[in-house]
C-alpha positions in Angstrom: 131.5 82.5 68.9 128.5 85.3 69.3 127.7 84.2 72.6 131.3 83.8 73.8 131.7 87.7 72.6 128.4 88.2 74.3 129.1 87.1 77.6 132.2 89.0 77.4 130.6 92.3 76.8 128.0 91.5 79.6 131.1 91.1 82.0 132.8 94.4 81.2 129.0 96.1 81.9 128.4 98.0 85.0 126.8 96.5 87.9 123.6 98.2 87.9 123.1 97.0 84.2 124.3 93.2 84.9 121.7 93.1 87.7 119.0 94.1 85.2 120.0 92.1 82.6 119.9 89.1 85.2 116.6 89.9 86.4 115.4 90.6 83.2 116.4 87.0 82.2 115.2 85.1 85.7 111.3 87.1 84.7 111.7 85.5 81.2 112.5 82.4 82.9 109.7 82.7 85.3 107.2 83.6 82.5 108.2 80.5 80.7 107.6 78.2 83.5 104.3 79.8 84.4 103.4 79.7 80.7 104.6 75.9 80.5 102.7 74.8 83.9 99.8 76.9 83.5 100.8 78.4 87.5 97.9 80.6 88.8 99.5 80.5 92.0 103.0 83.0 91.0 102.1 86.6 91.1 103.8 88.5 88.1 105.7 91.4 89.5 103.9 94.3 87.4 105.6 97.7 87.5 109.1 97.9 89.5 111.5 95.5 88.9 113.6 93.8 92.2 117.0 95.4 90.7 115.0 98.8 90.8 113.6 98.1 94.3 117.0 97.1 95.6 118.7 100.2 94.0 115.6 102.6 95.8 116.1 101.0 99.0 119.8 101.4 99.4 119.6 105.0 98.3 117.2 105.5 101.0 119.3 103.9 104.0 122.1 106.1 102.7 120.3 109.0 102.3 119.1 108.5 106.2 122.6 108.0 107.2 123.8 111.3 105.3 120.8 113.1 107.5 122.0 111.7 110.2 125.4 112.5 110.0 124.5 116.2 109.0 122.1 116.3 112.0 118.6 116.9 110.6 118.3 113.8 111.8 118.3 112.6 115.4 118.7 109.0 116.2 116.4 107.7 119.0 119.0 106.6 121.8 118.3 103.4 123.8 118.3 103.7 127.3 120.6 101.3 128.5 121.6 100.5 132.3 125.0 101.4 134.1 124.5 98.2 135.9 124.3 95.1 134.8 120.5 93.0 135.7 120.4 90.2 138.4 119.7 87.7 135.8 123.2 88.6 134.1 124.8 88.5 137.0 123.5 85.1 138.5 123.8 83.8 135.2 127.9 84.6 135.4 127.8 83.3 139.0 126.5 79.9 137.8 129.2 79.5 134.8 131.8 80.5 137.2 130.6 77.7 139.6 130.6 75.3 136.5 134.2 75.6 135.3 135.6 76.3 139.0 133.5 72.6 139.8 135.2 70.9 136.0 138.3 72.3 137.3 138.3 70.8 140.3 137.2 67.5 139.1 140.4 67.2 136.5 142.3 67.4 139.5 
């Protein structure tokens, strides 16, 4: 009945502390299996924890986008061509010859 009322509670937590909890369990998990199999080849994650990381790295991108938008930020603009290459171009000529040649053929 505890755990039933446990795993309730956990549900009605916020996301942020569901992901911890998760992670904190899979590390326990990890530990035990390194413990078990006597592993040297797992590094332990010392320090930051991957919720944490996640969390960091998603604040960054949107505090980049917020710059961006406000315009202390400028974007670096790709240069792109007004006319398609010769490569696109033949490439479109060949499929065109394909169907127009299947076409022709079901006839």
């Amino acid at each position: 009945m505890k755990e039933k009322r446990k795993r309730d509670m956990e549900k009605n937590l916020p996301r942020k502390q569901r992901r911890k909890l998760e992670a904190a369990r899979e590390k326990l998990e990890d530990d035990s299996e390194v413990l078990q199999g006597n592993d040297k080849s797992k590094k332990e994650n010392a320090g930051i924890s991957p919720v944490d990381l996640a969390y960091r790295r998603a604040k960054a991108v949107k505090a980049v986008k917020r710059a961006a938008d406000v315009g202390k930020i400028t974007r670096r603009v790709e240069k792109k061509s007004k006319h398609p290459s010769q490569k696109t171009q033949s490439r479109m000529e060949e499929m065109r010859e394909l169907f127009q040649s299947d076409r022709s053929e079901k006839k």
